[in-house]
GUZA-35454 format. One line per 2 residues: number of its first residue (from 1); their letters; for each residue z, x, y of C-alpha. Coordinates in pm, whole numbers. Layout:
BEGIN
NUM	a	Z,X,Y  ...
//
This chain:
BEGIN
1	xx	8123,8720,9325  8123,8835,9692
3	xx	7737,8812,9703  7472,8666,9998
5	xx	7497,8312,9808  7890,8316,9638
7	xx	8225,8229,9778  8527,8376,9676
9	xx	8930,8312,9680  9088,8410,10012
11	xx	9361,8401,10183  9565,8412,9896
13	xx	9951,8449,10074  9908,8806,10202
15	xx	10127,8994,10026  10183,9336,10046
17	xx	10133,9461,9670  10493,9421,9461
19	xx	10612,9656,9179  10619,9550,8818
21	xx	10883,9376,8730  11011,9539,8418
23	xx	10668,9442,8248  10795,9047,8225
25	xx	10521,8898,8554  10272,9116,8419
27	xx	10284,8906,8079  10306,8555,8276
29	xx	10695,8602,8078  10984,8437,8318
31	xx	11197,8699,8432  11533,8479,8416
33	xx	11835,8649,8503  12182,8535,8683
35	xx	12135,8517,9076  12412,8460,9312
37	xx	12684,8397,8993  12661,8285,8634
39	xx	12500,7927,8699  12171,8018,8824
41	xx	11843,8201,8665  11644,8395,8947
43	xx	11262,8298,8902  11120,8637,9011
45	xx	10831,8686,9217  10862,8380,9459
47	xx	11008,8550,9748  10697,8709,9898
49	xx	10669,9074,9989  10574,8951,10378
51	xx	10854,8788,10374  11050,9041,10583
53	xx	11361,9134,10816  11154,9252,11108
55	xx	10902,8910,11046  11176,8659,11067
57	xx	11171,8447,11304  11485,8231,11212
59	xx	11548,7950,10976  11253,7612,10934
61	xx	11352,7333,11044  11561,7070,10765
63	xx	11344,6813,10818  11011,6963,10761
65	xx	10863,6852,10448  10778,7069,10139
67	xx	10547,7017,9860  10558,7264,9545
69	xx	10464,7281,9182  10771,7381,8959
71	xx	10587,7516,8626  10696,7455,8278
73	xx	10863,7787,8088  10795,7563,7770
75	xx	10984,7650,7431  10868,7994,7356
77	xx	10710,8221,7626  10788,8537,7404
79	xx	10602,8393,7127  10325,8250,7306
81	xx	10248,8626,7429  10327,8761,7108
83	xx	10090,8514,6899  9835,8500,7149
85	xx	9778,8887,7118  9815,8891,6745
87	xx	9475,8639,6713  9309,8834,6911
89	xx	9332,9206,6794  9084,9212,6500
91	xx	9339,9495,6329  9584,9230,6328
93	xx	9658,9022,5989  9639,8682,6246
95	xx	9350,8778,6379  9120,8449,6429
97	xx	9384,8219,6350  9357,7977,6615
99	xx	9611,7678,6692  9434,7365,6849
101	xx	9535,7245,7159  9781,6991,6993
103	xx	9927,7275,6784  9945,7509,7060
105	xx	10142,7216,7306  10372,7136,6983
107	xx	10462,7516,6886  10428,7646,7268
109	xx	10470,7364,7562  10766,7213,7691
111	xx	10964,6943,7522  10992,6592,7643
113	xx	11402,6710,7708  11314,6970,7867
115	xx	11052,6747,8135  11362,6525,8133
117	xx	11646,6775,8286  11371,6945,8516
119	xx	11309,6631,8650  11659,6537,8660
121	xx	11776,6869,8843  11487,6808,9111
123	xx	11542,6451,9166  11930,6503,9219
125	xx	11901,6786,9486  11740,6505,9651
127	xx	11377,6557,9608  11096,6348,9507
129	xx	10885,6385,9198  10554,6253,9278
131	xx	10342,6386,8928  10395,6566,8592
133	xx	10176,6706,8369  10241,6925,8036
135	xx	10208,7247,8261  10418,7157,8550
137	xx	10623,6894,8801  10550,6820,9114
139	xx	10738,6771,9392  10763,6659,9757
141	xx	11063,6679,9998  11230,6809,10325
143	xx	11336,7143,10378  11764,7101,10311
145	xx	11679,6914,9972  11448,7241,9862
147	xx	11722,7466,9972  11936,7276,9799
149	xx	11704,7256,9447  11592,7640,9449
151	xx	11898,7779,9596  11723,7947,9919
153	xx	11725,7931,10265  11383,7854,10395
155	xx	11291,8060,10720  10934,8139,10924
157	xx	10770,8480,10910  10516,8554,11092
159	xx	10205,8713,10858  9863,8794,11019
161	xx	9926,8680,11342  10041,8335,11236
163	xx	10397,8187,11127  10459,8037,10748
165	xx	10776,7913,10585  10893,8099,10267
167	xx	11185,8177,10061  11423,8408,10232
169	xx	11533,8562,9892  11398,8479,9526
171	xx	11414,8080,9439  11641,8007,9138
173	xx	11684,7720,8874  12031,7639,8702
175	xx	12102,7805,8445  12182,7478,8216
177	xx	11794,7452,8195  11794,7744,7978
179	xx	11460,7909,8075  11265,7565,8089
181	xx	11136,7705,8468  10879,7933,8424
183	xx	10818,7980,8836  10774,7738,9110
185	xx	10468,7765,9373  10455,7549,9755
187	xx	10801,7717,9855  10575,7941,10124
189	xx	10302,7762,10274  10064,8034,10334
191	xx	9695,7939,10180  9678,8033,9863
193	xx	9306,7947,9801  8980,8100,9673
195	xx	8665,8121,9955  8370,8123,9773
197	xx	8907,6287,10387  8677,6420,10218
199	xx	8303,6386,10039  8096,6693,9974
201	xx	7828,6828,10301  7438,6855,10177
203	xx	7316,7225,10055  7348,7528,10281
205	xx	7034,7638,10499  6749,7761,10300
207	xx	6752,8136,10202  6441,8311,10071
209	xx	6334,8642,9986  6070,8860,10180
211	xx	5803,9066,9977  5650,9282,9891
213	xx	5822,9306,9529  5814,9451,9231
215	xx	5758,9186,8944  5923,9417,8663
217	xx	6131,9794,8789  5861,10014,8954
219	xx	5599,9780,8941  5504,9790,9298
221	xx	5594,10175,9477  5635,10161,9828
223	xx	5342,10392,9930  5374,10330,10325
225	xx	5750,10383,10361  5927,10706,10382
227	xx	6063,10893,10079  6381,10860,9973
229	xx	6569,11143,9785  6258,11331,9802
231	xx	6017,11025,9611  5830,10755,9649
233	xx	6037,10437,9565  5913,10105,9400
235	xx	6011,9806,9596  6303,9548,9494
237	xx	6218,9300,9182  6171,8973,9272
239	xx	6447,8876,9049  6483,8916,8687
241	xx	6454,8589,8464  6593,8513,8141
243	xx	6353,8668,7908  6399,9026,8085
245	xx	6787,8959,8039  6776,8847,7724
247	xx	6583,9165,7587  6806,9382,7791
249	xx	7104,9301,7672  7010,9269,7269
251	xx	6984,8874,7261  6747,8933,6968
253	xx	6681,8556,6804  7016,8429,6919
255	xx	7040,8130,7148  7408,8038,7186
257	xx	7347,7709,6943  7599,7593,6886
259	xx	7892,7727,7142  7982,7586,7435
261	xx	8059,7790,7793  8251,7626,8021
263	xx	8216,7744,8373  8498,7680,8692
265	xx	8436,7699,9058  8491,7442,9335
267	xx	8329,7159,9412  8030,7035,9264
269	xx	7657,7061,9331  7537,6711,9390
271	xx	7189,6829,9251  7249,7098,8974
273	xx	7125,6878,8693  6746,6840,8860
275	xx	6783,7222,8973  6856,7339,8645
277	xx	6616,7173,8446  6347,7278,8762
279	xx	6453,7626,8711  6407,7648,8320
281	xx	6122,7489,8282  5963,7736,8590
283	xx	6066,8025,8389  6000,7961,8025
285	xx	6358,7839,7980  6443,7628,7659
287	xx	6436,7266,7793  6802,7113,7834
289	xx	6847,6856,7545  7070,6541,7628
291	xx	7397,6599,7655  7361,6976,7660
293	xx	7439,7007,8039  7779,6829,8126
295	xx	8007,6790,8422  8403,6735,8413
297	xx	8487,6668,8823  8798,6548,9029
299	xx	8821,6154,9146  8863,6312,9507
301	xx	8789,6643,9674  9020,6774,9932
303	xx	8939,7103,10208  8521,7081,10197
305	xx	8529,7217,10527  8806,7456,10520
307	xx	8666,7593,10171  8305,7584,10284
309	xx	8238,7330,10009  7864,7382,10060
311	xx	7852,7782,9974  7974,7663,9610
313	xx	7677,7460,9508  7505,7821,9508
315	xx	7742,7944,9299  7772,7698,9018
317	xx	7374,7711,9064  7349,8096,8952
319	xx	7647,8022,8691  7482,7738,8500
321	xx	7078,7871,8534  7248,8209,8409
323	xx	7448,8102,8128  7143,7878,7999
325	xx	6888,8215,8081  7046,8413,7837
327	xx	7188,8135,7597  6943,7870,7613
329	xx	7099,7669,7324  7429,7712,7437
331	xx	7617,7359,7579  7730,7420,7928
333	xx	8009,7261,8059  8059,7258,8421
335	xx	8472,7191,8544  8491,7147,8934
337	xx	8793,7192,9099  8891,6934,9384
339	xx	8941,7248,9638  8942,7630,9665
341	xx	9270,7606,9631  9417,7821,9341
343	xx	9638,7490,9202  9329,7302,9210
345	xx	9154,7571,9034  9443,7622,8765
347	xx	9398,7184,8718  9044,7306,8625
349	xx	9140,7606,8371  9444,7405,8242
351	xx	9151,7094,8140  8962,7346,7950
353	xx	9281,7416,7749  9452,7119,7719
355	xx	9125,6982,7568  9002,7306,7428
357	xx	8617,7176,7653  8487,7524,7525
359	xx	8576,7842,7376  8376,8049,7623
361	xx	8473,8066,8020  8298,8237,8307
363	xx	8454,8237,8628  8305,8357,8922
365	xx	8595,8362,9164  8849,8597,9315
367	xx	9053,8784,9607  9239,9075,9608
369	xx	9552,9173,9402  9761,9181,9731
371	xx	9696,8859,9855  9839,8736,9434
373	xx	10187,8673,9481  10364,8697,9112
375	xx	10481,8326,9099  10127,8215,9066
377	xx	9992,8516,8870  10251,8380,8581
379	xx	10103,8021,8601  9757,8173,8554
381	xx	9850,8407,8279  10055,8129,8088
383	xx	9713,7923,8113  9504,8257,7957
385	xx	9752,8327,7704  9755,7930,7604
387	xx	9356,7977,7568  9409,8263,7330
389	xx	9591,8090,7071  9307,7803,7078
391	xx	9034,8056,7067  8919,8052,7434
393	xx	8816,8351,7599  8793,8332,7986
395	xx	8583,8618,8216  8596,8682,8549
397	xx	8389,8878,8836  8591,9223,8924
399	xx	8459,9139,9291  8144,9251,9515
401	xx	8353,9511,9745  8384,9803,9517
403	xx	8724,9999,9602  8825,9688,9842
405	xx	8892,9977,10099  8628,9885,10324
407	xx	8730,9533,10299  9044,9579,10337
409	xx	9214,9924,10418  9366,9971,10127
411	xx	9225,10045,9789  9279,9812,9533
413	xx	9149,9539,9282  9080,9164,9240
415	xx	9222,8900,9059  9268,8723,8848
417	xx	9037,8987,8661  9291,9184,8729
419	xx	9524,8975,8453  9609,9161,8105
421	xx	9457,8827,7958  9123,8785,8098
423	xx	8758,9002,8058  8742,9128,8364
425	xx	8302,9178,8433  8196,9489,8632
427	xx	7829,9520,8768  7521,9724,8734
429	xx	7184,9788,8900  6952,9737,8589
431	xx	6570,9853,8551  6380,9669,8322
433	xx	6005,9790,8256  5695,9647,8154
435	xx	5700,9465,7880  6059,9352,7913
437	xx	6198,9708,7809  6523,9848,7857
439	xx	6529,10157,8087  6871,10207,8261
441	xx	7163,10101,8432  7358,10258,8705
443	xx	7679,10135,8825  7640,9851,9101
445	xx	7727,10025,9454  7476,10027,9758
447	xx	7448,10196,10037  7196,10090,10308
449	xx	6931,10195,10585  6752,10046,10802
451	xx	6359,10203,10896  6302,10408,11169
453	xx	6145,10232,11519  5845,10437,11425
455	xx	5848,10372,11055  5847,10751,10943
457	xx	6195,10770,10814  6517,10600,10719
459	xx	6792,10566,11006  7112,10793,10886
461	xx	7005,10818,10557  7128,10746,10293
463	xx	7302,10461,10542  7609,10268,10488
465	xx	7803,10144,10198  7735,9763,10205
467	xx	7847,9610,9848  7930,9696,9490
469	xx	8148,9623,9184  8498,9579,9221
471	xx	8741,9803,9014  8998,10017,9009
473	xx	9392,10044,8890  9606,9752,8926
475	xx	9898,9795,9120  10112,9562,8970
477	xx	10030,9424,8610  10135,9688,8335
479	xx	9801,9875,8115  9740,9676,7784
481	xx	9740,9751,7469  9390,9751,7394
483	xx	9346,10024,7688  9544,10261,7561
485	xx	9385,10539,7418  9045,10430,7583
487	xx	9106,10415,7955  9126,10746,8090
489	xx	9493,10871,8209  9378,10943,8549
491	xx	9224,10581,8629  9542,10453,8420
493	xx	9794,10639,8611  9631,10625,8944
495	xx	9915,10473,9128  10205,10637,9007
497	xx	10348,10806,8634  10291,10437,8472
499	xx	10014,10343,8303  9827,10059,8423
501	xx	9545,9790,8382  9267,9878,8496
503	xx	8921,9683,8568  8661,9587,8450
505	xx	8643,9587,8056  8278,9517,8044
507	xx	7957,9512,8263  7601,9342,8326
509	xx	7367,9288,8604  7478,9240,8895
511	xx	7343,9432,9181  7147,9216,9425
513	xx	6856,9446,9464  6772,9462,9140
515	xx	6902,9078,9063  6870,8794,8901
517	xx	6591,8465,9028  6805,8124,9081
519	xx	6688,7791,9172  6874,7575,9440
521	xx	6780,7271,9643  6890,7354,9967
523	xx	6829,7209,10348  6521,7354,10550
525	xx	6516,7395,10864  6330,7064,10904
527	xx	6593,6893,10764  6442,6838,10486
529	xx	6582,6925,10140  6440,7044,9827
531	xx	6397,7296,9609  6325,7676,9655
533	xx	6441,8009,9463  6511,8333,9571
535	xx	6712,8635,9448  7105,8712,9432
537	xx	7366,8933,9311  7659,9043,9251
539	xx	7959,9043,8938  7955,8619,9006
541	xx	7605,8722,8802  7755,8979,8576
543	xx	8038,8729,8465  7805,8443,8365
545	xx	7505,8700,8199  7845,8797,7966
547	xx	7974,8472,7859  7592,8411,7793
549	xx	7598,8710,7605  7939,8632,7431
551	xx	7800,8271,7298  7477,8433,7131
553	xx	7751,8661,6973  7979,8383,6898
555	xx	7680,8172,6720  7590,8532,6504
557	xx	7988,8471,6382  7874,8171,6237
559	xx	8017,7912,6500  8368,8146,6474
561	xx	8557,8185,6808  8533,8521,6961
563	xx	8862,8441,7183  9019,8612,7397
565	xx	8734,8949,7337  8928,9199,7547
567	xx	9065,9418,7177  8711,9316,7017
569	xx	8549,9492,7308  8748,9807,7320
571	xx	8764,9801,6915  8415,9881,6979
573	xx	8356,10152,7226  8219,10440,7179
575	xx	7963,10288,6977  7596,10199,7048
577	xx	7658,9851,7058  7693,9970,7465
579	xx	7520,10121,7702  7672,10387,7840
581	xx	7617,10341,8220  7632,10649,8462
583	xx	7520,10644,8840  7227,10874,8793
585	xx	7078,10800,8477  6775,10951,8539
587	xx	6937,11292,8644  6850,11206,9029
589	xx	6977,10995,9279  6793,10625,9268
591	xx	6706,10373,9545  6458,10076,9623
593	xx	6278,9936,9940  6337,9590,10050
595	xx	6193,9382,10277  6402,9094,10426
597	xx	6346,8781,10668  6502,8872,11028
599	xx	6584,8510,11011  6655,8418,10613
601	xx	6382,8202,10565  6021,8324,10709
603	xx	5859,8564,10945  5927,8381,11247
605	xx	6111,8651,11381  5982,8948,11189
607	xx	6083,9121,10874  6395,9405,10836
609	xx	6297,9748,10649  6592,9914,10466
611	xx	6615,10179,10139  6906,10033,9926
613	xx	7066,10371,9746  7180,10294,9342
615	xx	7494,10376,9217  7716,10469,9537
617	xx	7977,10237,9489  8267,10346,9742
619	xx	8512,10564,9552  8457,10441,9202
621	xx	8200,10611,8997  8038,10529,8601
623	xx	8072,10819,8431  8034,10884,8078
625	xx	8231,10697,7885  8506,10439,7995
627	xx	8489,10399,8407  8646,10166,8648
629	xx	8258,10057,8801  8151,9918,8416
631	xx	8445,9932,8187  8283,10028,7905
633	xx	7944,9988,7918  7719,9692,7905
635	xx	7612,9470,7575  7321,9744,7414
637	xx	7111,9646,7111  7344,9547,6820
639	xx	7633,9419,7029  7565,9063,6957
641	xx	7452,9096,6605  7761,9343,6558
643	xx	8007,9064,6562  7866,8904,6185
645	xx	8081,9173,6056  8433,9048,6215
//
């Protein structure tokens, strides 16, 4: 996610963490109750917690303009949780008894009344409805006609050193619509985007790799460079390709035939399909097959520049060549959004559902939980929960900053991974040996120093933490119940006497220094452009390497959606189907040399010296058994075949 090559969601409106609400945002459930007299139903969660007394500066203007998404409750948001966790919980009599995406919008989305008096309410508070869909209206208007519509005063507040409009108390919807509003988003203008007009910039500057390597772990020690916890250590791999994966992780004969992974991110990279096919047939990758590799992209794209539209062509780079690495029969279809922004991004998610493109989702995108305000956290989890009852299973990065503290002050995890309704992916360092065998894992956390000016030892050793996998207890979405019992009450009540969700469920690869080889066409510094690889990192690895995983194990299930896996995971831990990863798996502290370009791309300007330390990832730690660095555990031996049985 947050690695050398990713983006990742930002700016997100920076709200200051908010309680649970009585368990109902934490399901994506509408929290309807009367506001301000008998007539109205608040719609929780879209006042947001910035919005304060001592920020106010003072009522917007009535004739600024507004532009918001009112979301669609549909007919039965009880039963939509309630089914959607029944057909996934293999001790549950539904279990595997999908709905198709017709069945789910008949028994689940909102009637064609229903469109009628939302519409009807918005149009007569004097707004205008510019678009509809089966998930949600939208809406454009000046500030009095919103007021009017959501029964709020608008006002600024200045957040971060800027000034944004919101809500200056919780929006509302008449209470005649009887629950058909399930939230409404655009009321504060913050961004509310994900980081990794308009027509997509050419490929970043070239990045490359310095060696010397190590072709497989320990291949190649660093003899001339200082010890490091008291040994000789082997240099970083040059980047692990599919067949390494593949045998780490079980993959056996499997090859995904069969399944289809859909994977989401901004943008599109104008040359993925040539990349792709470069890549595999480089590394001994099965050749695509017509058809196998597929894009599903906007008419327009909006915000290349203010999104960095060019760092997500890396990104849907590592997804794809990942996915097909460790699934090399699997179909791959790729879902662009038109920006980072999360509406755009939902568009995306909600076209996998609405036309069911896969049953398998890796997303390698996210910000932190306080910058989620709870209006759109229950528009993403009505899209999860909607994917459930079809059968789709979605996975997300946990994040590349470890405890977030040194990010951002405050400890704390990322989202969406953080939903009750997604697999959220930790990472790991990972050693494979010669011969493409298994050795060990340690959770992903690194820190980092830089070689003496005389080359005889490491400056402030072991250095500074630089990067690791994001996890930790969520501060406001309520523990689920396939955690209970298996998450550890001190992770699960880390914030207070209620237990929690906590991140991630599972874990691969994902540690740059011991990462994964990707093939990009990017621009030299001639101006030229064309292809190149190098190595990357981080849980935007970890989340595709698991969906890869999770279509071999889908095709040993005999076609069979896996789902939403979250209670098939946990159903199995504690088993050897995982690897139990700890930070010193070896009994002593671990670390690698690597040798980097001063400048990114040659020697030019000399090479950087540093020792990158294993397994120090901030204040999280992978212990034995369930831990908030790699859930619980990573895919072992038997995993994949394991799911014949269910």
């Amino acid at each position: 996610m947050r690695s050398n090559r990713a983006r990742t969601r930002a700016g997100v409106s920076i709200a200051a963490t908010l309680p649970l609400l009585a368990g109902a945002l934490a399901l994506g459930i509408p929290a309807a109750h009367a506001a301000d007299g008998p007539n109205r139903d608040t719609l929780a969660g879209t006042k947001p917690a910035w919005a304060t007394a001592t920020a106010d500066k003072g009522a917007t203007d009535n004739g600024s303009q507004v532009s918001a998404r009112v979301y669609l409750a549909g007919k039965d948001a009880a039963g939509l949780a309630a089914y959607a966790k029944a057909v996934s919980d293999p001790n549950s009599a539904s279990y595997g008894k999908y709905l198709s995406a017709q069945q789910a919008q008949a028994r689940f989305g909102a009637t064609k009344a229903q469109v009628a008096a939302v519409t009807d309410w918005l149009k007569s508070a004097g707004l205008k409805v510019t678009g509809s869909t089966q998930h949600y209206v939208t809406v454009t208007g000046d500030v009095a006609a919103a007021e009017k519509a959501f029964g709020t005063q608008l006002h600024n507040y200045v957040k971060g050193g800027k000034t944004y409009r919101a809500p200056a108390k919780t929006a509302s919807a008449p209470a005649a619509l009887d629950g058909a509003v399930l939230t409404v988003t655009g009321l504060d203008n913050a961004p509310h985007k994900a980081t990794h007009a308009d027509t997509l910039p050419p490929p970043d500057a070239v990045f490359r790799n310095s060696g010397p390597y190590s072709s497989y772990y320990g291949s190649n020690v660093a003899t001339s460079l200082p010890k490091a916890y008291g040994k000789k250590i082997p240099y970083a791999v040059k980047g692990y390709t599919g067949k390494q994966l593949r045998a780490a992780y079980g993959a056996g004969k499997a090859t995904g035939k069969g399944v289809t992974v859909a994977i989401t991110d901004a943008y599109a990279s104008p040359t993925i399909a040539s990349d792709a096919a470069t890549y595999a047939g480089k590394h001994g990758d099965a050749k695509y097959t017509k058809g196998q590799l597929t894009q599903v992209l906007p008419s327009d794209y909006t915000k290349t520049e203010e999104c960095g539209a060019a760092g997500w062509y890396g990104e849907e780079t590592l997804d794809v060549e990942a996915v097909h690495a460790v699934a090399p029969k699997a179909n791959i279809v790729y879902v662009g959004a038109a920006s980072c922004y999360d509406s755009d991004l939902l568009d995306s998610l909600n076209k996998i559902v609405d036309g069911h493109l896969a049953d398998i989702v890796s997303n390698s995108w996210g910000d932190i939980e306080a910058n989620e305000t709870p209006d759109v956290a229950a528009a993403y989890d009505q899209t999860f929960k909607l994917g459930a009852i079809e059968g789709i299973g979605f996975y997300f990065s946990s994040g590349d900053n470890g405890d977030e503290v040194a990010n951002t002050g405050t400890k704390q995890v990322d989202t969406p991974a953080n939903s009750a309704w997604v697999t959220a992916v930790g990472g790991t360092s990972l050693a494979v040996g010669k011969g493409d065998k298994y050795q060990w894992e340690t959770g992903w956390g690194t820190l980092k120093a830089s070689l003496s000016a005389d080359g005889k030892s490491w400056t402030s050793f072991p250095g500074a933490y630089s990067s690791g996998a994001g996890g930790g207890t969520s501060k406001t979405v309520a523990q689920p119940f396939y955690q209970r019992g298996v998450v550890p009450k001190s992770l699960a009540k880390a914030n207070g006497s209620t237990p929690m969700r906590t991140v991630p469920d599972i874990s691969a690869i994902a540690d740059p220094n011991t990462g994964f080889k990707v093939g990009q066409t990017q621009t030299f510094p001639d101006g030229t452009q064309k292809y190149d690889e190098y190595r990357i990192g981080g849980t935007s690895l970890a989340a595709p390497v698991i969906a890869g995983v999770q279509a071999l194990a889908q095709e040993q299930r005999g076609g069979r959606a896996i789902g939403f896996a979250n209670p098939a995971i946990y159903d199995r831990y504690g088993s050897k189907l995982y690897h139990d990863v700890v930070d010193r798996p070896t009994g002593r502290d671990l670390a690698v040399a690597r040798m980097d370009f001063a400048n990114g791309f040659d020697g030019a300007d000399g090479l950087l010296t540093s020792v990158r330390s294993l397994g120090k990832d901030s204040s999280l730690k992978a212990v034995k058994g369930y831990d908030d660095v790699t859930g619980v555990g990573s895919p072992a031996p038997g995993y994949v075949s394991s799911y014949r049985r269910h």
